[in-house]
C-alpha positions as CSV (number, residue, x, y, z in Angstrom):
1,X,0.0,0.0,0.0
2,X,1.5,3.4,-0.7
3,X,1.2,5.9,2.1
4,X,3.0,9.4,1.8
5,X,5.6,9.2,-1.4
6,X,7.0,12.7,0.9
7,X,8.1,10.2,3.6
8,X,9.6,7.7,1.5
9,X,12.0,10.3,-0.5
10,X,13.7,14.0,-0.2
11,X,11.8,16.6,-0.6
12,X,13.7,18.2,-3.2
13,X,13.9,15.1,-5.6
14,X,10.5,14.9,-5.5
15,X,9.9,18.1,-6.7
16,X,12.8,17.6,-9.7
17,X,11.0,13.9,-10.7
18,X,7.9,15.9,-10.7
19,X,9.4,18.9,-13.4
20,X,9.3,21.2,-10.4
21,X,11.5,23.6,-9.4
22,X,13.0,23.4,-5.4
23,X,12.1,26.1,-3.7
24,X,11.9,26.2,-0.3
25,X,8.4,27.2,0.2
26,X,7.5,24.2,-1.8
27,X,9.9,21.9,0.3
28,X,8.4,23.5,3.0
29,X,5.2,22.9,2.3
30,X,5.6,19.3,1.6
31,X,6.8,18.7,4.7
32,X,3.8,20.9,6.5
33,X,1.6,18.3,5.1
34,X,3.6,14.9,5.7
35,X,3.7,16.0,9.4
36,X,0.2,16.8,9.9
37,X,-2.1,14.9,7.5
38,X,-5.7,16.3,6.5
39,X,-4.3,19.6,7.4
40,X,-6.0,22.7,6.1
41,X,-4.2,25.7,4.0
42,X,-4.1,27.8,6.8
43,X,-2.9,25.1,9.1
44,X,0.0,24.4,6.5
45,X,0.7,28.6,6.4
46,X,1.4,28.3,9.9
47,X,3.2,25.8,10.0
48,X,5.8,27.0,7.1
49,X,6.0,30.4,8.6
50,X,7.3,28.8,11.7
51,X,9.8,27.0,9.9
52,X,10.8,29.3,7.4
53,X,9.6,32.9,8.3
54,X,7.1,34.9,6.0
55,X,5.2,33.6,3.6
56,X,1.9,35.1,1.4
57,X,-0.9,33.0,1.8
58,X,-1.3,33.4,-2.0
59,X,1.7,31.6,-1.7
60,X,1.0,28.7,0.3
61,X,-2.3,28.4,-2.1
62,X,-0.4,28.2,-5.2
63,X,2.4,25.1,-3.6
64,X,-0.7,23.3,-2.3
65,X,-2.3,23.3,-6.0
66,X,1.1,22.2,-7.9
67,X,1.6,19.8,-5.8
68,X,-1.9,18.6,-5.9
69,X,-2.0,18.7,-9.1
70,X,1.6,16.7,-9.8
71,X,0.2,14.3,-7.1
72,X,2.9,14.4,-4.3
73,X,-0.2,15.2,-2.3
74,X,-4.0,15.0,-2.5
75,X,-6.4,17.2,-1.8
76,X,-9.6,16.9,-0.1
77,X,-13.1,18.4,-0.3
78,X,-15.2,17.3,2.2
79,X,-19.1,19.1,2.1
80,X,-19.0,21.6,4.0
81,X,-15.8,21.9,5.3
82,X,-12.5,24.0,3.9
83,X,-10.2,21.7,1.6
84,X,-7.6,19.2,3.1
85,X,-4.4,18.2,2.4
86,X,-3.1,14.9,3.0
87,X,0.2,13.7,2.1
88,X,-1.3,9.9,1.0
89,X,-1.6,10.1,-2.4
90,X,-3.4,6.4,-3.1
91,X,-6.6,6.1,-3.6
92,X,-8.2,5.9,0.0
93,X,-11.1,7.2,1.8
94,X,-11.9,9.4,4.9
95,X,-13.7,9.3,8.2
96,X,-14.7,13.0,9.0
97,X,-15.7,13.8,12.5
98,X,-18.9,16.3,12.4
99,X,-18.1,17.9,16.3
100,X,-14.0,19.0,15.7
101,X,-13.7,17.8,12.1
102,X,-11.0,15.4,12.8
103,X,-10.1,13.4,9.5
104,X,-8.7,9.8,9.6
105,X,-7.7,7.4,7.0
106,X,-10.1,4.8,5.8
107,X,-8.9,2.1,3.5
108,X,-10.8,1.2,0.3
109,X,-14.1,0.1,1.2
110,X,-14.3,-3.1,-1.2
111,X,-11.4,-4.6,-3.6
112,X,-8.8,-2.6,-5.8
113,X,-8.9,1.2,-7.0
114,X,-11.1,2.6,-7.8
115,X,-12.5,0.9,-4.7
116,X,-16.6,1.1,-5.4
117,X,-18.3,0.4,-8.6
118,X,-20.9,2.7,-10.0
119,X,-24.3,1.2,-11.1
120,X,-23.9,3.1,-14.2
121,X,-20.3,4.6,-15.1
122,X,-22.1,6.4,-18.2
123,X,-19.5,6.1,-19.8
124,X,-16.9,7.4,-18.3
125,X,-13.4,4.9,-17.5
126,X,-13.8,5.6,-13.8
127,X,-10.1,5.5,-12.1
128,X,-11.1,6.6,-8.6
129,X,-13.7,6.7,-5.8
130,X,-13.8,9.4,-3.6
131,X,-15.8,8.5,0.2
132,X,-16.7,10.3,2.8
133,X,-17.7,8.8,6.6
134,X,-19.5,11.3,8.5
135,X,-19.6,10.0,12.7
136,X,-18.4,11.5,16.1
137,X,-14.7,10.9,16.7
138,X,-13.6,9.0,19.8
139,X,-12.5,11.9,22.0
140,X,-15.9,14.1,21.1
141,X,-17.8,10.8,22.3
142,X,-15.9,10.9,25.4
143,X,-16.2,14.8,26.2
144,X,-20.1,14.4,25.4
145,X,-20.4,11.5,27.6
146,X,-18.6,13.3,30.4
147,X,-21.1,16.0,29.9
148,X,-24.0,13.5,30.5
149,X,-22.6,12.7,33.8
């Protein structure tokens, strides 16, 4: 199974293999994302500024769509809720919890990718499913529970 590619290689090769140049806002924001998985943009802006100083948030917007877009990292809409980032680029689903929005991994719910198969593809050559579990986290489930007490 292929987790994060980011973890497995440097930074900066990545970005050549890709036809990328290295800059160290992108190499920076690579690592934002291996290190915190299903972050958001503005999570991933904070987290570059404290390791390399200032940076736009233009910036940060434009890295997170390259690399989304060469696949070193996949982004994430969830209804609802701002775009995530998630540094496991295989296709895999996600767990989303409605109280603090925590995301988690999910493997493939049935077989190989694209993981589901549509009634009717219409046509289309289907290479990915997308899923989305909505539920209360753990640690929410606790904190309401306590609250019941």
């Amino acid at each position: 199974m292929i987790y994060s590619i980011i973890m497995e290689h440097d930074p900066a090769d990545l970005l050549r293999d890709h036809g990328l140049q290295v800059t160290a806002q992108r190499m920076a924001v690579l690592r934002a994302v291996s290190c915190r998985p299903h972050c958001t943009a503005d999570d991933v802006a904070e987290d570059v500024r404290a390791e390399i100083g200032a940076i736009s948030r233009q910036a940060v917007y434009d890295a997170l769509r390259v690399l989304a877009e060469k696949r070193l990292i996949r982004r994430v809409q969830p209804a609802g809720s701002p775009a995530l980032f998630d540094p496991r680029v295989d296709n895999h689903h996600h767990v989303i919890c409605r109280t603090c929005g925590y995301a988690v991994d999910v493997d493939c719910a049935v077989g190989e990718a694209p993981c589901l198969t549509a009634a009717d593809d219409s046509g289309f050559q289907i290479d990915e499913a997308e899923v989305v579990y909505w539920g209360t986290c753990p640690d929410c489930l606790a904190e309401t529970a306590s609250v019941g007490k």
